[in-house]
C-alpha positions as CSV (number, residue, x, y, z in Angstrom):
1,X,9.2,-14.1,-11.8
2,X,12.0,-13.6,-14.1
3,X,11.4,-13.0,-17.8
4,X,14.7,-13.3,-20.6
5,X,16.4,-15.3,-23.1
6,X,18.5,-18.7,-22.8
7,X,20.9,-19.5,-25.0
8,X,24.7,-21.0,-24.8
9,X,26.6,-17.1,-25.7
10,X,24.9,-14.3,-25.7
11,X,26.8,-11.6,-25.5
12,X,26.2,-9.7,-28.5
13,X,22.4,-10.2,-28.0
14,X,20.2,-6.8,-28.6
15,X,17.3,-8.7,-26.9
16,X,17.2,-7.1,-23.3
17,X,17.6,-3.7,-25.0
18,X,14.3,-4.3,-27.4
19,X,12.2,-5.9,-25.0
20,X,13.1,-3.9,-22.2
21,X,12.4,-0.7,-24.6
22,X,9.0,-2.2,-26.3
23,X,7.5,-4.4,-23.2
24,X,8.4,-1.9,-20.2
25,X,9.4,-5.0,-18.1
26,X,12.6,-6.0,-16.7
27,X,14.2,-8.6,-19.5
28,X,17.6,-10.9,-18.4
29,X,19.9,-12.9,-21.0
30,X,20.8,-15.8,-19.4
31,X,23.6,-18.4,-20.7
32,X,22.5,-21.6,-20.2
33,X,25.2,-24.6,-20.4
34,X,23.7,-27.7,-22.0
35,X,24.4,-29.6,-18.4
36,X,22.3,-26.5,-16.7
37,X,19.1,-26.1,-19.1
38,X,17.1,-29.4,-17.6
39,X,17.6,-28.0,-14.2
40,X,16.4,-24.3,-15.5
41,X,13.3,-26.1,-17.6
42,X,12.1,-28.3,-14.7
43,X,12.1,-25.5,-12.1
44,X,9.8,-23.3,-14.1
45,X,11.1,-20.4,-12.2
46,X,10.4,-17.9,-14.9
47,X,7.0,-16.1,-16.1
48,X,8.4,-16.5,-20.1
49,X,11.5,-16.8,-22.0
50,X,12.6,-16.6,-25.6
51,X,14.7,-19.2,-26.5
52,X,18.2,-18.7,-29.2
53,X,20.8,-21.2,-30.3
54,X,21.1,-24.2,-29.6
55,X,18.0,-24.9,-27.7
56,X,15.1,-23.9,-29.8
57,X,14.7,-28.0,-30.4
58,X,15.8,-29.6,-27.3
59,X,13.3,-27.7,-25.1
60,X,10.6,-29.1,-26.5
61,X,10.4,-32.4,-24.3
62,X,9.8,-30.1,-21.6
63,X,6.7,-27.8,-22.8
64,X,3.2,-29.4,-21.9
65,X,1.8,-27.7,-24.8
66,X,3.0,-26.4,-28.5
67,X,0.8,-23.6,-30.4
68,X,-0.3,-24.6,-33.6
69,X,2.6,-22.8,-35.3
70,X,5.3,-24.5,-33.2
71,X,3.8,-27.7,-33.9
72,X,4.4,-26.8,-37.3
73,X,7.4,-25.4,-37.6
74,X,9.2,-27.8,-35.1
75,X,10.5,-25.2,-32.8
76,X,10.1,-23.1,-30.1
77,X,11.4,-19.4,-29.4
78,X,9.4,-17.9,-26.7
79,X,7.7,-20.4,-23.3
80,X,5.1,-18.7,-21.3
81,X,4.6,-20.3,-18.3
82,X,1.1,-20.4,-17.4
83,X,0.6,-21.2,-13.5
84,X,3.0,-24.2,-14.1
85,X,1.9,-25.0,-17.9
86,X,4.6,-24.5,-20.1
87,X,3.2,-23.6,-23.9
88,X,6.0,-23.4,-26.6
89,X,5.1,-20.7,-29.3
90,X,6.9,-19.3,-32.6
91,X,7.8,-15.5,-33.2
92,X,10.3,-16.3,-35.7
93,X,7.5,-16.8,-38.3
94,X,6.0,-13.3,-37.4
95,X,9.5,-11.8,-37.3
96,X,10.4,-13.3,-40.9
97,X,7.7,-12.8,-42.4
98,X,7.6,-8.6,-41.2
99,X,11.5,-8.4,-42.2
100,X,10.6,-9.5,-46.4
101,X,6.9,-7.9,-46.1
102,X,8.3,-4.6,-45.1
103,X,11.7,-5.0,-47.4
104,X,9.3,-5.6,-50.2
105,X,10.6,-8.5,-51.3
106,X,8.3,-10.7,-53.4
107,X,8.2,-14.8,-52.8
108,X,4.6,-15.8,-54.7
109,X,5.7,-18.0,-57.4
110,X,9.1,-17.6,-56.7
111,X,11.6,-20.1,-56.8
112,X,13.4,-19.7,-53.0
113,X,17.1,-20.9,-52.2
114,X,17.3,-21.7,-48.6
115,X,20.2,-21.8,-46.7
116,X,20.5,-23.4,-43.7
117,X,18.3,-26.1,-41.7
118,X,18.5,-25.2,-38.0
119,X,15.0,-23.9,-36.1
120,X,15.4,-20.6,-37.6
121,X,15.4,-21.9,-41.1
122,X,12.1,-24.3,-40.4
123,X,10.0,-21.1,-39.7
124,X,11.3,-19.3,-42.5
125,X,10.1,-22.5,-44.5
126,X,6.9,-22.1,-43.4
127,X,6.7,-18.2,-44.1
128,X,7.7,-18.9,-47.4
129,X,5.7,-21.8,-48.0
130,X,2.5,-19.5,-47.3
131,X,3.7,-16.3,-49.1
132,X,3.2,-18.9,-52.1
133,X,6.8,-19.7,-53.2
134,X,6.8,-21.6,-56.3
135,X,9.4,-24.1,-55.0
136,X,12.0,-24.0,-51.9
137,X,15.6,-25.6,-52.3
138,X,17.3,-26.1,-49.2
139,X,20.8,-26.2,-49.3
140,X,23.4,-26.9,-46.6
141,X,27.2,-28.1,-46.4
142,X,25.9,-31.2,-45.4
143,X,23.2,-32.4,-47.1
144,X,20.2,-35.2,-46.2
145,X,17.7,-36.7,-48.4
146,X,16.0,-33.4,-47.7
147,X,18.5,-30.8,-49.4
148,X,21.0,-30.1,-51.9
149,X,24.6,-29.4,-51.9
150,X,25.7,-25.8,-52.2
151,X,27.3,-27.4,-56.0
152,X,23.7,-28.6,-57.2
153,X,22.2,-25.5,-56.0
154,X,25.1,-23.9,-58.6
155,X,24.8,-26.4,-60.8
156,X,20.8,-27.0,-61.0
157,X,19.2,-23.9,-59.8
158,X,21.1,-20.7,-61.4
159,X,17.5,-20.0,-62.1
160,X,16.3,-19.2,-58.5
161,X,15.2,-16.1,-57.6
162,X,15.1,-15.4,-54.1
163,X,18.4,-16.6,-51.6
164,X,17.3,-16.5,-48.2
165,X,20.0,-17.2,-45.8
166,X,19.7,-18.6,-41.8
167,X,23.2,-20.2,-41.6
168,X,25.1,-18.3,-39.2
169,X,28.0,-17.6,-42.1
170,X,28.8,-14.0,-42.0
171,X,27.8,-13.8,-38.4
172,X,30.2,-11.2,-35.8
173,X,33.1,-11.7,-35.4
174,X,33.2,-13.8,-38.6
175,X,31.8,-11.3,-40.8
176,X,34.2,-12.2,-43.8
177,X,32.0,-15.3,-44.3
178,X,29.6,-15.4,-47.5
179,X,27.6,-18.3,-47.4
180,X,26.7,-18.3,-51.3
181,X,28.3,-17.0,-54.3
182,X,25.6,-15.4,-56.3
183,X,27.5,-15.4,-59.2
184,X,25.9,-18.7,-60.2
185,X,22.4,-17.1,-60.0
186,X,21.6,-15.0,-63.4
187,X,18.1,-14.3,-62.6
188,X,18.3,-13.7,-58.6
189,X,15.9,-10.9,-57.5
190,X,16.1,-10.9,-54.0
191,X,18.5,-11.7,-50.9
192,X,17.7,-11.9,-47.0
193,X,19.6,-13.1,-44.3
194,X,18.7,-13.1,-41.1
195,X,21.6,-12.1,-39.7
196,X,21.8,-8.9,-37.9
197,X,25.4,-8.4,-36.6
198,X,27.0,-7.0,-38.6
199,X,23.9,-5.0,-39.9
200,X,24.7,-5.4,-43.2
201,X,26.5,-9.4,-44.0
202,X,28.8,-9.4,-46.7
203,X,25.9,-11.7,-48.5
204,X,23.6,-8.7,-48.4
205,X,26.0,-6.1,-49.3
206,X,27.5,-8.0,-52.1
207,X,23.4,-8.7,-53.6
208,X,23.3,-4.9,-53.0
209,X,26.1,-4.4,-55.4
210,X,24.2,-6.7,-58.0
211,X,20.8,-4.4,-57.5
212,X,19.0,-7.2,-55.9
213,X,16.5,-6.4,-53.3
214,X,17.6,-7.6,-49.9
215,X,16.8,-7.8,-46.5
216,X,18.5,-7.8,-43.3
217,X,17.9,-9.9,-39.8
218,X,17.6,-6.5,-37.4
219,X,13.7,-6.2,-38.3
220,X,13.2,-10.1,-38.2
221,X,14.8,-10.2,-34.7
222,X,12.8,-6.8,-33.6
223,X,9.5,-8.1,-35.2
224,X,9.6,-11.6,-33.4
225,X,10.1,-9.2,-29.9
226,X,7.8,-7.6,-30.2
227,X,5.5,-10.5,-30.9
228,X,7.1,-12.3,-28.0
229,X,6.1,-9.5,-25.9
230,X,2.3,-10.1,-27.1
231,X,2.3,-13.6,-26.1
232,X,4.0,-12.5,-22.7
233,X,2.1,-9.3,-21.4
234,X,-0.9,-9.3,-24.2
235,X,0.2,-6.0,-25.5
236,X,0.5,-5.3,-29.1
237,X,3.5,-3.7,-30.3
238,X,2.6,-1.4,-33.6
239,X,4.9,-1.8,-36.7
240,X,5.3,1.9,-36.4
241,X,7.4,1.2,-33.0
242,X,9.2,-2.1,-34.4
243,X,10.5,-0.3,-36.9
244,X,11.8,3.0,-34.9
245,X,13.1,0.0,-32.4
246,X,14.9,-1.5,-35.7
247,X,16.4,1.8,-36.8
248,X,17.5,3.5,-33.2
249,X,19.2,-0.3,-32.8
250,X,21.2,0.2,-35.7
251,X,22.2,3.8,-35.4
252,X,23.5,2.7,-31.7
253,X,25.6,-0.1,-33.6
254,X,26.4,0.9,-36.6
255,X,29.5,3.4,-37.7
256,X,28.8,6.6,-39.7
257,X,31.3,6.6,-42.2
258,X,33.0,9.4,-44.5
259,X,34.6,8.9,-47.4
260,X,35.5,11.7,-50.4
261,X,37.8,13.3,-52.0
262,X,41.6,14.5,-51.2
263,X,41.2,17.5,-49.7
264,X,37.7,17.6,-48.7
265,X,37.6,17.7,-45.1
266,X,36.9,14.4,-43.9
267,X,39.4,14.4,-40.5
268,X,37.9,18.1,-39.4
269,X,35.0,17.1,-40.5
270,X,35.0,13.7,-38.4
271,X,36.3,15.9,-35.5
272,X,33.2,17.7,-35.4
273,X,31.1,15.0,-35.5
274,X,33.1,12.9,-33.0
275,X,31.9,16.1,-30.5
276,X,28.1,16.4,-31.7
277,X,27.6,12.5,-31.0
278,X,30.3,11.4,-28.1
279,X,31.6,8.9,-30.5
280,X,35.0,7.5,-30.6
281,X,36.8,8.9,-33.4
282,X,38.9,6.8,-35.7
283,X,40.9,8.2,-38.4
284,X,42.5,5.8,-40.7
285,X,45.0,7.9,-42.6
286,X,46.2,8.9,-38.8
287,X,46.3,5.2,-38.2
288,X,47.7,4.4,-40.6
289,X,50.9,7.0,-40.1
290,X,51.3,5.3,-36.8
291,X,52.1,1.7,-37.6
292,X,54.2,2.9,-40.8
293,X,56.3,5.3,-38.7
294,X,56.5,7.7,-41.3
295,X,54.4,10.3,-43.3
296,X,52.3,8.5,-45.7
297,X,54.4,10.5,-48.9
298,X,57.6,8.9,-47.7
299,X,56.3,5.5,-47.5
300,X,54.5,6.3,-51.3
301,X,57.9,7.3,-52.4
302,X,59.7,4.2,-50.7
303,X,57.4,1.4,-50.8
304,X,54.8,2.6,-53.6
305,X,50.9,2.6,-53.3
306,X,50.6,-0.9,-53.5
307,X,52.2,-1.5,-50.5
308,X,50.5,1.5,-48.9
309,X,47.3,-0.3,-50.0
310,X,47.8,-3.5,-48.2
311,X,48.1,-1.4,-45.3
312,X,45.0,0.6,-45.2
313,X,43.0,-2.7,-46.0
314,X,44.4,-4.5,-43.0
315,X,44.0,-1.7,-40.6
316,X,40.3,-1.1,-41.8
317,X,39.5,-4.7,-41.7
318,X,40.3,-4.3,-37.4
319,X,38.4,-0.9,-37.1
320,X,35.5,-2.3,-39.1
321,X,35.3,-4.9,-36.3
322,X,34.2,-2.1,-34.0
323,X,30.7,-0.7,-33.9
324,X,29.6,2.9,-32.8
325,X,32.4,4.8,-34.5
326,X,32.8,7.9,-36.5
327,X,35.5,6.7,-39.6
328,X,37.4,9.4,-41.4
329,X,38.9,7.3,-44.5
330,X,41.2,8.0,-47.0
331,X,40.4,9.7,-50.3
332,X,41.9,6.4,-52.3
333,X,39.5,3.6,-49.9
334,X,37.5,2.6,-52.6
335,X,39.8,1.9,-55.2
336,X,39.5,-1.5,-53.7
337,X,35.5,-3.3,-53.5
338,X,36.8,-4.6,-50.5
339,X,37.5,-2.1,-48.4
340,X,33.4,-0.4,-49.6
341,X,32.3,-4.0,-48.8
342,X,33.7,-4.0,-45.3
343,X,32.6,-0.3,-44.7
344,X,29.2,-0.9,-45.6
345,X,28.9,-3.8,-43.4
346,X,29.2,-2.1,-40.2
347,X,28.4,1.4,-41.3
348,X,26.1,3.9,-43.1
349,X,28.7,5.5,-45.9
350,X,28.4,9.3,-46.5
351,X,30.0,10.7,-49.6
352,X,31.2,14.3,-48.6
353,X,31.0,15.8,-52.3
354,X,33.2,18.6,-52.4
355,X,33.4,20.6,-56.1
356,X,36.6,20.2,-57.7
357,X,37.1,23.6,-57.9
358,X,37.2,24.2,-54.2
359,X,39.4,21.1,-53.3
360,X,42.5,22.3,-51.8
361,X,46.4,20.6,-52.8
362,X,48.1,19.4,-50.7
363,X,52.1,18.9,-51.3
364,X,52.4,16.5,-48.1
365,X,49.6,13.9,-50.4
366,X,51.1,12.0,-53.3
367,X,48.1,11.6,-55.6
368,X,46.9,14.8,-55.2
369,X,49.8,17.8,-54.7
370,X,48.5,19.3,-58.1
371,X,45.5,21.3,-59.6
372,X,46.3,18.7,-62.6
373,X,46.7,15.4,-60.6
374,X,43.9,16.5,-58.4
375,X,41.5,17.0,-61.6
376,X,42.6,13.8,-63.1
377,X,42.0,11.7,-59.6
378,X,39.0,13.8,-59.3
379,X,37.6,11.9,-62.7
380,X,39.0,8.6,-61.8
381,X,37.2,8.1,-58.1
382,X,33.9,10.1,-58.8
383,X,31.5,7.1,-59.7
384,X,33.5,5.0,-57.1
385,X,32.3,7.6,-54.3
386,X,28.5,7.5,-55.5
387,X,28.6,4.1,-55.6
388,X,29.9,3.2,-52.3
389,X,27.9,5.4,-50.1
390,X,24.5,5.7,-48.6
391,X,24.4,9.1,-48.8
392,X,25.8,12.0,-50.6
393,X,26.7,14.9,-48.6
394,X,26.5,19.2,-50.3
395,X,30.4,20.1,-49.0
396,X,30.5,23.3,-50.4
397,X,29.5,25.3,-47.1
398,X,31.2,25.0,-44.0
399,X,33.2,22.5,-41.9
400,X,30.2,23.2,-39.5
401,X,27.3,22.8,-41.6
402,X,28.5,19.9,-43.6
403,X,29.0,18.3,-40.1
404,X,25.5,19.3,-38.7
405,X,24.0,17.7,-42.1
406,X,25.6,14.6,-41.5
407,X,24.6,14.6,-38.1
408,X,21.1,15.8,-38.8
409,X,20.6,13.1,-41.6
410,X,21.9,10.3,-39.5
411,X,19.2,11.1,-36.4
412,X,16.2,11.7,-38.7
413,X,16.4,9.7,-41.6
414,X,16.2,5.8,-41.6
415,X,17.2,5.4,-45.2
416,X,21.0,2.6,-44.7
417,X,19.2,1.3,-40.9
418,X,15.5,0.0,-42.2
419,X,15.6,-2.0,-45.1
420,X,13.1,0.3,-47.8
421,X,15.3,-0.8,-50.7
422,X,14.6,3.1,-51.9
423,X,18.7,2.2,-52.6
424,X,19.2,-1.1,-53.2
425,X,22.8,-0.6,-55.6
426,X,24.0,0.7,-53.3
427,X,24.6,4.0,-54.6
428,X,24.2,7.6,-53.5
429,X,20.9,9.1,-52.1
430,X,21.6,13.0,-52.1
């Protein structure tokens, strides 16, 4: 009998790849209309399922028997039917509560803003009600009796500490979405969201920038798989394999991204890499150049830099969209927090730090056809490239070994796909 998930859309789902990987069985997603799921729930024809949006309450009439947790927590993500019983468990719990566990994020006595108040955000209540929060706030757009307006959360609670976020604001292909401004919060700590596509929400990357601790959905989703595929097959799945699972889910998704100086070698550099990994290759200067029509110093010289700004935003707002790329950026892309913000979303950033003295000028570049204007935007952009990236890159050897680095780093280390908040600004790790 078939095993999988139900939902209404699921095709951006990683589930089939993690259960298939981690449980060795085959795994199905299945979209399920509203009209079809009492037809799928009273035919039992299914060993187990895991259940998404927007079912994880409405299939409760249909179980015979809840776990103790689901009872609890009001809803159900994972059936296993037991020679025609259907019993209703929770793995969100166990998912949530590995994802701020292993980001090391502290909730004891703790005062916990909550957004959201779907079946996701009742187990993440009840994590956080036993890691000992002090108090939990729930907040929503449209409050009950029960929660508080995103304006009283401002306007009461700048004090809290910990934002954790189950709203699907932010969520592919909205990823511009930020459900909270943490502005209003002076003495926030941490940030989760449980989110995992894009890897990195603009929430999490914007509490990133602040220095706050964060955590992101990819382990929560892994974790509650692989306790999913304990209550299916009685196998335990180690946290040593759930978090290789996490990490080899977001190197498949995410882009590796390079961004440096004028002159460094980020297009050969991208070339290369493009070979070693089979990835598609997107460069945005070269993009750029073909919607303007005309070399990038003509346009300077006609337009100005403004205008040659609005460009390069727009056209890396589209190819930030995609997943699995190699990105070669231009040397001025993080003059403007947006553009970092929207890298760093879908991608692990590498800084390709090239001494000044072995930059080369280039006459055909407007801000850098100098030693002296080179030296001067050399100064200007340094701190901006270490505190965009991930990663800083030695680019003082060869197009070929800076290439391998990058390539070698990006297979073996999980520092940008785990969350170890070893880097939590934001800022370089050489």
């Amino acid at each position: 009998m078939r095993r999988g998930l139900i939902g209404e859309h699921l095709g951006h789902s990683y589930s089939q790849r993690i259960h298939e990987a981690l449980g060795g069985y085959a795994y199905e997603l299945i979209e399920v209309s509203p009209q079809q799921l009492d037809a799928l729930m009273k035919a039992k024809e299914f060993a187990a399922l895991n259940v998404t949006i927007p079912y994880k309450q409405t299939v409760i009439p249909y179980l015979d028997e809840l776990d103790e947790r689901a009872q609890r927590i009001g809803a159900v993500n994972t059936i296993v039917n037991d020679h025609g019983r259907l019993i209703g468990k929770n793995t969100d719990y166990y998912g949530c509560r590995f994802m701020l566990e292993q980001a090391g994020i502290e909730i004891r006595d703790k005062k916990v803003i909550l957004l959201g108040n779907g079946g996701a955000a009742q187990a993440v209540y009840a994590v956080l009600e036993d890691l000992g929060a002090l108090s939990i706030l729930k907040v929503k757009r449209n409050p009950s009796a029960q929660t508080l307006t995103y304006e009283e959360a401002y306007r009461q609670h700048s004090d809290a500490q910990v934002i954790v976020n189950t709203s699907p604001v932010g969520m592919f292909p909205d990823q511009e979405g930020n459900p909270i401004e943490l502005n209003h919060f002076s003495q926030l700590e941490s940030v989760a969201d449980v989110i995992y596509n894009p890897h990195r929400t603009r929430l999490i990357v914007e509490a990133q920038k602040r220095g706050c601790k964060t955590a992101t959905g990819l382990s929560m989703l892994t974790a509650q798989a692989a306790e999913a595929i304990r209550a299916f097959t009685g196998k335990a799945v180690s946290s040593e394999a759930i978090l290789k699972m996490t990490a080899d889910l977001a190197r498949e998704k995410m882009n590796l991204v390079l961004i440096g100086m004028p002159g460094c070698g980020k297009s050969t550099i991208a070339r290369k890499l493009a070979e070693l990994s089979g990835r598609p290759l997107v460069d945005i200067d070269q993009r750029i150049v073909e919607r303007i029509g005309i070399p990038i110093r003509a346009f300077f010289d006609q337009e100005g830099e403004s205008a040659f700004r609005q460009i390069e935003a727009e056209i890396l707002a589209e190819v930030t969209l995609q997943s699995g790329q190699i990105i070669a950026t231009g040397g001025g892309i993080v003059k403007d927090w947006e553009n970092v913000r929207r890298l760093r979303q879908s991608g692990k950033v590498y800084f390709l730090d090239r001494s000044l003295d072995q930059l080369e000028t280039d006459p055909s570049r407007p801000l850098s056809s100098s030693r002296e204007a080179l030296r001067q935007l050399y100064d200007q952009r340094i701190e901006l490239y270490r505190s965009a990236c991930d990663q800083q890159i030695d680019n003082n050897g060869s197009i070929e070994q800076t290439a391998q680095e990058c390539w070698r780093r990006w297979q073996t280390e999980n520092d940008g796909f785990i969350d170890e908040n070893t880097n939590s600004t934001g800022g370089m790790k050489k």
